[in-house]
ZAFI-216794 format. One line per 10 residues: number of its first residue (from 1); for each residue x, y, z of N, C-alpha, C. Coordinates in steps of 0.02 Angstrom, whole numbers, plus 50000, padded with zeros to 5 digits. Layout:
N
NUM) X Y Z X Y Z X Y Z  ...
This chain:
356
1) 53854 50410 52793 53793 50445 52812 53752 50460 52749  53691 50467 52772 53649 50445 52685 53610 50524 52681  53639 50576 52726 53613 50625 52753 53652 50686 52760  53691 50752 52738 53715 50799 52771 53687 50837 52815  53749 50873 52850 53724 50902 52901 53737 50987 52872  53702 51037 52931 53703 51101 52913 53729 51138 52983  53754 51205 52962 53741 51237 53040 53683 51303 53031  53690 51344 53089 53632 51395 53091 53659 51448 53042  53711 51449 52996 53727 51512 52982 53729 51500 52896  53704 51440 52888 53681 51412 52818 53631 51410 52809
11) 53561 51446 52848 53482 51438 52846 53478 51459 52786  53498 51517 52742 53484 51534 52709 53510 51512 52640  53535 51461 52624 53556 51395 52569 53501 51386 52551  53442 51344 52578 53387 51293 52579 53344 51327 52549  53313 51295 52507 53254 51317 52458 53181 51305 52517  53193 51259 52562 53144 51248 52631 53195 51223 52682  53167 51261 52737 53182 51225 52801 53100 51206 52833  53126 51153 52852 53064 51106 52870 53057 51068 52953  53025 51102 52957 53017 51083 53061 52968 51012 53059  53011 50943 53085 52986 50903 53099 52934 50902 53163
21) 52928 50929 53229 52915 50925 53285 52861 50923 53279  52794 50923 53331 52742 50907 53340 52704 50989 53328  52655 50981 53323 52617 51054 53288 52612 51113 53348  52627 51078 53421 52616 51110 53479 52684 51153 53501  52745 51117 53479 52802 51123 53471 52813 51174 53425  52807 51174 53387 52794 51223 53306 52750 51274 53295  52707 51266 53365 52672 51336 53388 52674 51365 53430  52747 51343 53467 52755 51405 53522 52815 51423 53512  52854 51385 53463 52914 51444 53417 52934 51415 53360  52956 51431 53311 53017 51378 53284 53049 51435 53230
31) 53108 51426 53179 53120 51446 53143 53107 51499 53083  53086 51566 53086 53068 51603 53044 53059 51583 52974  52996 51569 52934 53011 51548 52863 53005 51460 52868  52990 51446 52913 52989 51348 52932 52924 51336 52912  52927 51276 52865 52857 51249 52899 52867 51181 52940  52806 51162 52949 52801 51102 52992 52754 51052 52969  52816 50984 52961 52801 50915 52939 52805 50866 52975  52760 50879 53028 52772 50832 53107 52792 50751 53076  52848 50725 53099 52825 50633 53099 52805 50627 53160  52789 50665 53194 52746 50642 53253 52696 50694 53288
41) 52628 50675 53282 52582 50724 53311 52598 50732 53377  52548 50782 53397 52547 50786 53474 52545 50740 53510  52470 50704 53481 52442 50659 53549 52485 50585 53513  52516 50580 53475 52588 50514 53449 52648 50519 53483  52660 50595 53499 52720 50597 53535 52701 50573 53609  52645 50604 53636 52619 50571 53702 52629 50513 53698  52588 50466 53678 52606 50399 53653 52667 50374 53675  52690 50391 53649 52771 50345 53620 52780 50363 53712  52802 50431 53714 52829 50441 53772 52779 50409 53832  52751 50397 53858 52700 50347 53897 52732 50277 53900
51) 52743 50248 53828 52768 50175 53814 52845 50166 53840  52895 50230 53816 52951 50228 53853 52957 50224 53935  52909 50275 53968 52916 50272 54035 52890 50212 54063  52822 50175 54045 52786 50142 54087 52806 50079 54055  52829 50055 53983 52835 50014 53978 52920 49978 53962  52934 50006 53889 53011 49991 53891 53028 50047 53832  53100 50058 53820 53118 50127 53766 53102 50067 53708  53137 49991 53721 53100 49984 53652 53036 49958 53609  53000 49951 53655 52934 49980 53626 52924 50013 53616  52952 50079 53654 52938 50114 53618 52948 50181 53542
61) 53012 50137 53550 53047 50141 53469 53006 50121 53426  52998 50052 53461 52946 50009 53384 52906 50050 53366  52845 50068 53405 52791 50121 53393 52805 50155 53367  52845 50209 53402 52867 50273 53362 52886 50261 53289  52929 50212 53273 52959 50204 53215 52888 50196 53161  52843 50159 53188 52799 50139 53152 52737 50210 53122  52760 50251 53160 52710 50310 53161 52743 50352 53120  52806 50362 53139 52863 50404 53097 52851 50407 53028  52852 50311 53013 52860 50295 52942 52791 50310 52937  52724 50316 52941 52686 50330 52902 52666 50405 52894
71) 52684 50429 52942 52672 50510 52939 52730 50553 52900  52814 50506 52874 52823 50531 52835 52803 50511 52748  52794 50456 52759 52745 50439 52687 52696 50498 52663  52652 50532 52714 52605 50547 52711 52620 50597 52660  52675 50649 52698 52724 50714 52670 52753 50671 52602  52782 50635 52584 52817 50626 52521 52750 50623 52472  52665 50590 52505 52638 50583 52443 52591 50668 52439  52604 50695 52491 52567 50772 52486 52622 50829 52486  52633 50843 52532 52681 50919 52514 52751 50894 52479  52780 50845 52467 52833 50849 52434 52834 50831 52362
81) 52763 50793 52344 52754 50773 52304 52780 50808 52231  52771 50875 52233 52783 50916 52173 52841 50938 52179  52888 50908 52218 52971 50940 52208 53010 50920 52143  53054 50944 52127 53112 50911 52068 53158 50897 52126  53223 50858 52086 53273 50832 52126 53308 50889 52129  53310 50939 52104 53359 51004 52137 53329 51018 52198  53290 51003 52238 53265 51023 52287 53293 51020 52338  53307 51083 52403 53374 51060 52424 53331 51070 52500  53322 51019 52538 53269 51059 52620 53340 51040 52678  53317 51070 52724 53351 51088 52773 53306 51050 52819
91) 53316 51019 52869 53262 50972 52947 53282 50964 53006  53267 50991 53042 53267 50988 53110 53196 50960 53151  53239 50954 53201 53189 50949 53258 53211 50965 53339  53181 50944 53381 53233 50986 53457 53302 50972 53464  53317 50931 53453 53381 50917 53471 53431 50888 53410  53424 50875 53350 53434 50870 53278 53442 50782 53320  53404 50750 53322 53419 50679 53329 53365 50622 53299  53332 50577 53321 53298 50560 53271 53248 50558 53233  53189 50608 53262 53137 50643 53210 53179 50665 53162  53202 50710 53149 53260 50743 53109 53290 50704 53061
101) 53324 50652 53091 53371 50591 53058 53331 50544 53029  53248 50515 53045 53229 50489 53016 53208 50530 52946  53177 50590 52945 53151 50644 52858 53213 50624 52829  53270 50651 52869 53306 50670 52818 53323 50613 52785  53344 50555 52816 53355 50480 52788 53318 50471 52700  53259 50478 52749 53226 50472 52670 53203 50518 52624  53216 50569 52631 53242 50612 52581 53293 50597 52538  53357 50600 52582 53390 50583 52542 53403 50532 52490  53381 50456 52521 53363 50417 52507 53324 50409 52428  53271 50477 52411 53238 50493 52351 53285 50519 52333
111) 53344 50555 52331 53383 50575 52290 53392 50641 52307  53336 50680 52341 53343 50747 52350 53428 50774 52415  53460 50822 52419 53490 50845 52428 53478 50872 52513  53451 50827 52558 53431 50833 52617 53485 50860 52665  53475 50889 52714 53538 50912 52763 53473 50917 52827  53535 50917 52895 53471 50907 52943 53545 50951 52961  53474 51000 53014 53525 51066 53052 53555 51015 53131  53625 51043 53132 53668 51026 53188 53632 51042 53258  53627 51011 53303 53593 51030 53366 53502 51042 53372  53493 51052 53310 53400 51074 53305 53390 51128 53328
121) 53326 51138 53339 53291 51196 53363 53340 51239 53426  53343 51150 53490 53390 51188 53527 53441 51214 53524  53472 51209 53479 53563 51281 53459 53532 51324 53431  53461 51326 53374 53431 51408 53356 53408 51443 53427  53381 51410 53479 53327 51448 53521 53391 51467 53578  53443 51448 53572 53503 51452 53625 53541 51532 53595  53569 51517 53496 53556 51563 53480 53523 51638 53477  53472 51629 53473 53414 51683 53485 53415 51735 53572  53433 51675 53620 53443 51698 53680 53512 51738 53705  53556 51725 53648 53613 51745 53648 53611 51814 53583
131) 53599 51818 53556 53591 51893 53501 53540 51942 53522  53498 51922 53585 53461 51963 53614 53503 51969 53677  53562 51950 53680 53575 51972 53762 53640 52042 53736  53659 52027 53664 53727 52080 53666 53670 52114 53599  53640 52099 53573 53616 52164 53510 53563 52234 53528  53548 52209 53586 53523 52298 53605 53589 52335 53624  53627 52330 53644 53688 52357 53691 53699 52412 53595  53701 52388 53535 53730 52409 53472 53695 52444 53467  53627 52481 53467 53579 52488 53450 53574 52551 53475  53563 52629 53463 53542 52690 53487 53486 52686 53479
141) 53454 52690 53534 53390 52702 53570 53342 52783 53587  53305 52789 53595 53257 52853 53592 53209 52855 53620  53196 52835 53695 53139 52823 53717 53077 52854 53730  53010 52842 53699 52943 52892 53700 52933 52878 53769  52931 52925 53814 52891 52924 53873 52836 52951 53898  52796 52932 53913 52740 52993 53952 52689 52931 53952  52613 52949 54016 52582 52926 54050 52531 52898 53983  52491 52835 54032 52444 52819 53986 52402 52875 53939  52392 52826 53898 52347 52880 53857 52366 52941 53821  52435 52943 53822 52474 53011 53799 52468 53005 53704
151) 52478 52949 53707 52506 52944 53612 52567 52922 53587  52585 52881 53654 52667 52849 53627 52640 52812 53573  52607 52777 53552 52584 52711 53516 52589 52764 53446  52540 52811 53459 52514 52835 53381 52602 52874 53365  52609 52900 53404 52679 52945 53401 52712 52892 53357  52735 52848 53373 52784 52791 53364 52758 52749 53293  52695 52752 53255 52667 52743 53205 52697 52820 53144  52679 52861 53173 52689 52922 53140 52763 52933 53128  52816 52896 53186 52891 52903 53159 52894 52849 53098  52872 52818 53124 52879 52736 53067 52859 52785 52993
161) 52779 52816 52989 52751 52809 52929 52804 52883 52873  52850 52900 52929 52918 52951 52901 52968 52937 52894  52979 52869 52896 53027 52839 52891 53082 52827 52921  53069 52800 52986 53095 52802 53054 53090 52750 53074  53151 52707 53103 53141 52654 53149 53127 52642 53184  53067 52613 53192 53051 52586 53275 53039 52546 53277  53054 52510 53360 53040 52455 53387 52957 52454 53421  52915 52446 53400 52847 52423 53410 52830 52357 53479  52866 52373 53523 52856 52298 53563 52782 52289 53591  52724 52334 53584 52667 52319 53606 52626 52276 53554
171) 52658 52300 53478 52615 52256 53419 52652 52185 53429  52729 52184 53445 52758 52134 53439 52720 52064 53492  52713 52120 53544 52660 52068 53609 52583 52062 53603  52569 52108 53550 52493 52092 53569 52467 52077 53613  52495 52179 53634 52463 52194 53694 52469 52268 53698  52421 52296 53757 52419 52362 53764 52482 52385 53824  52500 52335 53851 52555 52346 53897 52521 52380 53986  52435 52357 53987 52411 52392 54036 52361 52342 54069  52353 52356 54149 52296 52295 54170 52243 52282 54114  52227 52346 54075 52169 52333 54019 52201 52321 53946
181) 52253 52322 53956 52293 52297 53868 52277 52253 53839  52257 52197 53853 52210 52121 53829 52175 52157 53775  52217 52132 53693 52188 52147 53655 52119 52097 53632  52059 52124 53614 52001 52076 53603 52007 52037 53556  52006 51964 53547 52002 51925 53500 52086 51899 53484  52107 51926 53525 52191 51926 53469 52244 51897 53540  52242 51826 53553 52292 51805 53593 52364 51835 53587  52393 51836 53634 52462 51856 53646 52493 51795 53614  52572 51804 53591 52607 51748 53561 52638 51716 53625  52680 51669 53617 52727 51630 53670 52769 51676 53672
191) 52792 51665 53738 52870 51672 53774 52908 51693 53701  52933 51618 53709 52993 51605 53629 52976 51634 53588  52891 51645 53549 52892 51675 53493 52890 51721 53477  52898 51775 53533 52894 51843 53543 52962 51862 53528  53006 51827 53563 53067 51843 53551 53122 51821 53491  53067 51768 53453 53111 51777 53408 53091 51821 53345  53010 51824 53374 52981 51902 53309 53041 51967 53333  53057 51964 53387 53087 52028 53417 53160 52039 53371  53183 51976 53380 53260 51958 53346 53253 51982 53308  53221 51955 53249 53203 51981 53171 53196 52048 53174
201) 53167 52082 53222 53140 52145 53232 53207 52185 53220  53240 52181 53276 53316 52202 53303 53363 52204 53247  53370 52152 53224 53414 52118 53164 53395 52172 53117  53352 52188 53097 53329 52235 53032 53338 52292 53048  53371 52316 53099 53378 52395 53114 53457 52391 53080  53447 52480 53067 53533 52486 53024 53550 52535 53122  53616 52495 53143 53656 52519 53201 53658 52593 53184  53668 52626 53154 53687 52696 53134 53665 52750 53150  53590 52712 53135 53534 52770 53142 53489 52749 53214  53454 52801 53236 53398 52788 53290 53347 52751 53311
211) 53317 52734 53335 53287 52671 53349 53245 52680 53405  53144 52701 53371 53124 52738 53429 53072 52706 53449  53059 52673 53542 53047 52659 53556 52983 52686 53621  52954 52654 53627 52888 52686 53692 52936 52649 53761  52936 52681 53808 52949 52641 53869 52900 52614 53895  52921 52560 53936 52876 52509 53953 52920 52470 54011  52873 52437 54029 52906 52394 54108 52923 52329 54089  52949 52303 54122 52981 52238 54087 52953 52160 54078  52866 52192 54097 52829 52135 54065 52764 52186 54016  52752 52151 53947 52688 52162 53930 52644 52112 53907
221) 52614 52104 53963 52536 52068 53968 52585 52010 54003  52557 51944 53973 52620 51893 53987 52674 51910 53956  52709 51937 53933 52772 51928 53905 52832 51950 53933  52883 51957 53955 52946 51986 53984 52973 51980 53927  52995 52069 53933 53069 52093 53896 53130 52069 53913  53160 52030 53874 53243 52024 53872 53259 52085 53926  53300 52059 53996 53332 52121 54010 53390 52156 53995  53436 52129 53939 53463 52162 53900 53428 52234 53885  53380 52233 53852 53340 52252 53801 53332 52317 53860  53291 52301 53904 53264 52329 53972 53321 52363 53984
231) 53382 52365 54003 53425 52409 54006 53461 52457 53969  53466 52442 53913 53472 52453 53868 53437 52536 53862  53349 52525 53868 53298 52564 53868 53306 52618 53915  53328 52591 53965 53341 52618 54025 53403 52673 54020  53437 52648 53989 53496 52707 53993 53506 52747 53934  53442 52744 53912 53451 52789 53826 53429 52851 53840  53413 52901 53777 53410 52977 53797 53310 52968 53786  53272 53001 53827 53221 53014 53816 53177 53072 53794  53131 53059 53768 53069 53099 53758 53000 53112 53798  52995 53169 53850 52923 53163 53873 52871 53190 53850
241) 52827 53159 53829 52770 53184 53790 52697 53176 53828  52691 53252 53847 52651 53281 53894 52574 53310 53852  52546 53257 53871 52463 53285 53815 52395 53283 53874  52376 53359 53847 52310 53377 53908 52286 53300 53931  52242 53303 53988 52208 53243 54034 52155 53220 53986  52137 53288 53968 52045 53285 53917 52063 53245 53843  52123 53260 53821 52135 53229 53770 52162 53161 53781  52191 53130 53842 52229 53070 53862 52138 53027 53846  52118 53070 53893 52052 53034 53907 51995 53012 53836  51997 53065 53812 51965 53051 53734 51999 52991 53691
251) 52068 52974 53702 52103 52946 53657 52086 52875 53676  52099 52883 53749 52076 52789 53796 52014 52770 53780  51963 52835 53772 51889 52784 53754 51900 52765 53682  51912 52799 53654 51899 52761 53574 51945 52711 53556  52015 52709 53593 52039 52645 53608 52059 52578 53634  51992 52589 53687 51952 52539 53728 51863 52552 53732  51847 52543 53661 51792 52555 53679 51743 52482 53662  51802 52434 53665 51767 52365 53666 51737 52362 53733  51771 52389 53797 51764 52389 53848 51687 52421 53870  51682 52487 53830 51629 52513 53826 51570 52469 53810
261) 51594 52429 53771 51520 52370 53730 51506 52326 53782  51574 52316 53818 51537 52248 53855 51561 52290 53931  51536 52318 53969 51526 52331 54032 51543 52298 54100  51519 52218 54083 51514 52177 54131 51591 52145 54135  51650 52153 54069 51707 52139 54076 51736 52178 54088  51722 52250 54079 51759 52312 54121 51751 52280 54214  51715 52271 54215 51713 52263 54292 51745 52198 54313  51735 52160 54279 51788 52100 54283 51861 52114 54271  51876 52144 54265 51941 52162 54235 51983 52199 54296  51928 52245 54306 51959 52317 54339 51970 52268 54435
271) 51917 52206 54434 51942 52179 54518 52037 52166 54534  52075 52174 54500 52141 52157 54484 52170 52200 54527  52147 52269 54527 52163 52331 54558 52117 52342 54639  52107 52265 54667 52073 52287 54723 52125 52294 54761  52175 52232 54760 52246 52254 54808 52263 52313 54833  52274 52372 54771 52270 52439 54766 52236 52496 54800  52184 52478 54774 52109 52536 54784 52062 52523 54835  52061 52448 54875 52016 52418 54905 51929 52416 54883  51915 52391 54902 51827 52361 54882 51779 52439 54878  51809 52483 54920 51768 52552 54933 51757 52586 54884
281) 51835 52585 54826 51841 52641 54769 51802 52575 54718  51824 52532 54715 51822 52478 54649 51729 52473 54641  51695 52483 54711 51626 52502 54682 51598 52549 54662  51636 52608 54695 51634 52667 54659 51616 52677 54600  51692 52630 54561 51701 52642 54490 51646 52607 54433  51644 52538 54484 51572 52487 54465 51537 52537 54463  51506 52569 54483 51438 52607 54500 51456 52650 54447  51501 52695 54421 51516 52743 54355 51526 52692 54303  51537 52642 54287 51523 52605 54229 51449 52567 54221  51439 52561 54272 51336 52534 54255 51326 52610 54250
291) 51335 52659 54286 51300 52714 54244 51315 52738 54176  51363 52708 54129 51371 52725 54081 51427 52802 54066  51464 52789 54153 51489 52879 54137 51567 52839 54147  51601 52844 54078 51649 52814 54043 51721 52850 54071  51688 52933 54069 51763 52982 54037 51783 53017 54108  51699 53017 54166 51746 53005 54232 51789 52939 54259  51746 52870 54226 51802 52833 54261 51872 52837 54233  51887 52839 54180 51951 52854 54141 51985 52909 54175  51967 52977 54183 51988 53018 54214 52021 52995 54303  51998 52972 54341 51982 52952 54388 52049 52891 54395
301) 52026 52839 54335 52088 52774 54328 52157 52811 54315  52147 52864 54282 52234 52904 54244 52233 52941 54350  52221 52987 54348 52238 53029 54402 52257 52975 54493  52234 52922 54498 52227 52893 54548 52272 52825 54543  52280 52820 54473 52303 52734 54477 52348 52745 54416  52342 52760 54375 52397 52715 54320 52463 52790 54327  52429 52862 54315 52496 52893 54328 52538 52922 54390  52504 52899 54433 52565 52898 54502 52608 52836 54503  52582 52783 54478 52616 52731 54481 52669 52713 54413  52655 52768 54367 52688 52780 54285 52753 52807 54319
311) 52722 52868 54340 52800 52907 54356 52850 52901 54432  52831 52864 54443 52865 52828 54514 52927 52778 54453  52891 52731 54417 52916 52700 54381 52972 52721 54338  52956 52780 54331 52981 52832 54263 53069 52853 54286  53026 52879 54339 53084 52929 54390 53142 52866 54413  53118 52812 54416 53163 52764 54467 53201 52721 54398  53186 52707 54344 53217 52693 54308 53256 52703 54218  53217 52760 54210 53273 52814 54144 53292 52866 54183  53369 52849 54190 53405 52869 54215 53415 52946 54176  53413 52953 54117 53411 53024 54073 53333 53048 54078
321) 53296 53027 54109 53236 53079 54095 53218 53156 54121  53280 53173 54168 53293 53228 54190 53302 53285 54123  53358 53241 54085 53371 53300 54020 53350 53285 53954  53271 53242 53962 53241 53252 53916 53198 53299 53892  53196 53307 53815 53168 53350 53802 53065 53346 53791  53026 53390 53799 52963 53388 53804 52933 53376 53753  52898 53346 53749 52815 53360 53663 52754 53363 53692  52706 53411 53664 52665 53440 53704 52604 53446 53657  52577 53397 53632 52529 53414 53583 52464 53399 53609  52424 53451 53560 52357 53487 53615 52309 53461 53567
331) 52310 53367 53539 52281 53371 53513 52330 53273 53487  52271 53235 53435 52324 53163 53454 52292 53146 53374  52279 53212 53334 52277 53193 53254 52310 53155 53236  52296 53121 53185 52363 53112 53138 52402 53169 53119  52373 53222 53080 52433 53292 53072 52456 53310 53141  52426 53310 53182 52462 53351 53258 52531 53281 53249  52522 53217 53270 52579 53184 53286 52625 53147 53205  52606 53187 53134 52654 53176 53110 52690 53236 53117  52677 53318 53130 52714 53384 53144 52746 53344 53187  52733 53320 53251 52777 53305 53312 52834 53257 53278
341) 52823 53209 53253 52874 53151 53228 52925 53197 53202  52910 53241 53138 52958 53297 53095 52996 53324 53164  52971 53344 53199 52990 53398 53252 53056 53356 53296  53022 53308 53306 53074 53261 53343 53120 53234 53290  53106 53219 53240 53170 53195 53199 53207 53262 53181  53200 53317 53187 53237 53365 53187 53299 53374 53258  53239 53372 53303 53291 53390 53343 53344 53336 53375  53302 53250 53340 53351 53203 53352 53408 53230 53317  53419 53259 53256 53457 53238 53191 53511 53285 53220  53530 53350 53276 53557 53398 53317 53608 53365 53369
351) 53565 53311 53390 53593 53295 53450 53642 53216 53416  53718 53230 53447 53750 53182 53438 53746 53131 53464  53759 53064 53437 53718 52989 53464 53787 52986 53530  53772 52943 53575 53804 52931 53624 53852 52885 53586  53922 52879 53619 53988 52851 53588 54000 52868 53518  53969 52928 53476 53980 52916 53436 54036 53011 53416
């Protein structure tokens, strides 16, 4: 073999690991720290695969082969160009077979110290599905609860900026976690790549200590939570954090006030909730957003729609929210919710961790 091989628990040997797959492939997950040196583009892989089905596999080898070899030429006379022979890369691709086997060939081939990972992508992404199904279970949990607009988000910034672990899964989704969470300008990631930002996420917590989280339902935006993870959440000790309506409400406009700019997608948005509310209320609310009166519809959306349907949610699945304890701030400063963070890491630091 003109080529070694690697497994997943040697990633960190390689001066590069290098994702052969197609750029479409390589953008809806791959390897933390990878880059990507397709021998085959998107619309090449189409190709080939077209020639296999409709015509014969070996044509469409030939092709492929022929595309392979120039698209890895391309890489030896541009990104590899400036390597020394100590250079040691790591290559995969889905299934470690012959995208994979062709780089590495000729890598090695130059002399460099090539290894192509065992199984490819698919034993990392099999991996990944498997350290997210047993690594929340390790993990003491702390869940922020309370209704839209309360200040889990900023709360959960303010433990972080004290030096507190948390799990962030709304930045992780890029998303607000709400019919109106669609952050502006800023697509949500994939499925896969959420979860393997999450891994990394998880992975970097020390087991020991606390680990504080906003509750949430077990999708945000497109994304579904690992239900590991989801249970996990579910049976940890909580926090309800109870903040006036007037202040919920102040906090939602200035943190939807893209919504405010464009009007005509508030109302596009808000038809989602006709199932709900029927056509009677939803013009209602139309009619308070062409009038420009923001802080009754907000008022109106919290009291009628998002927190009866919060704490139905609440009640039916943290099982400890009975003997959680309250936060009650009359006010969603930064000083009001770093006092609260101190306050709560105090009275976390009292209470003994479960099994422990």
């Amino acid at each position: 073999m003109l080529f070694r091989t690697a497994n997943l628990s040697q990633l960190g040997e390689f001066d590069e690991i290098i994702d052969v797959r197609t750029p479409a492939e390589f953008a809806d997950d791959h390897i933390p720290g990878a880059i990507n040196c397709p021998v085959l583009s998107d619309e090449e892989r189409i190709t080939v695969g077209t020639l296999y089905k409709q015509v014969s596999p070996f044509e469409a080898r030939k092709a492929g082969a022929a595309l392979v070899a120039k698209n890895i030429a391309r890489h030896l006379e541009t990104h590899f160009r400036g390597h020394q022979k100590s250079w040691r890369p790591l290559i995969y691709c889905w299934r470690g077979g012959q995208r994979s086997g062709a780089m590495s060939i000729v890598l090695a081939q130059v002399g460099w110290a090539a290894h192509k990972l065992e199984g490819g992508y698919k034993t990392y992404r099999r991996d990944v599905l498997d350290k997210l199904e047993a690594l929340p279970q390790s993990l003491t949990l702390r869940v922020i609860c309370g209704p839209t607009g309360s200040g889990k988000s900023r709360l959960l910034a303010a433990l972080a900026g004290i030096g507190h672990q948390v799990l962030d899964l709304e930045t992780l989704a890029q998303h607000r976690g709400s019919v109106l969470g669609r952050i502006p300008q800023q697509p949500q990631p994939s499925q896969k790549w959420f979860e393997t930002l999450l891994l990394q996420t998880l992975q970097g917590f020390d087991s020991s200590r606390t680990v504080y989280v906003e509750s949430e339902s077990n999708k945000i935006g497109s994304i579904t939570l690992p239900p590991a993870l989801v249970a996990a959440m579910h049976a940890s000790a909580c926090v309800l954090v109870e903040t006036p309506l007037k202040v919920r409400v102040a906090a939602l406009l200035e943190d939807y006030r893209h919504y405010i700019a464009d009007p005509e997608a508030l109302i596009e948005q808000l038809q989602v909730l006709h199932p709900f509310h029927g056509g009677k209320r939803l013009e209602h609310w139309n009619s308070l957003i062409r009038a420009g009166d923001f802080t009754t519809l907000v008022e109106e959306l919290l009291t009628l729609h998002y927190d009866p349907g919060y704490f139905r949610a609440l009640s039916k699945h943290y099982v400890r929210l009975p003997e959680a304890g309250s936060a009650t701030p009359d006010n969603l400063s930064a000083d009001a919710l770093r006092s609260l963070a101190i306050e709560l890491s105090r009275d976390n630091s009292q209470t003994p961790h479960p099994g422990k």
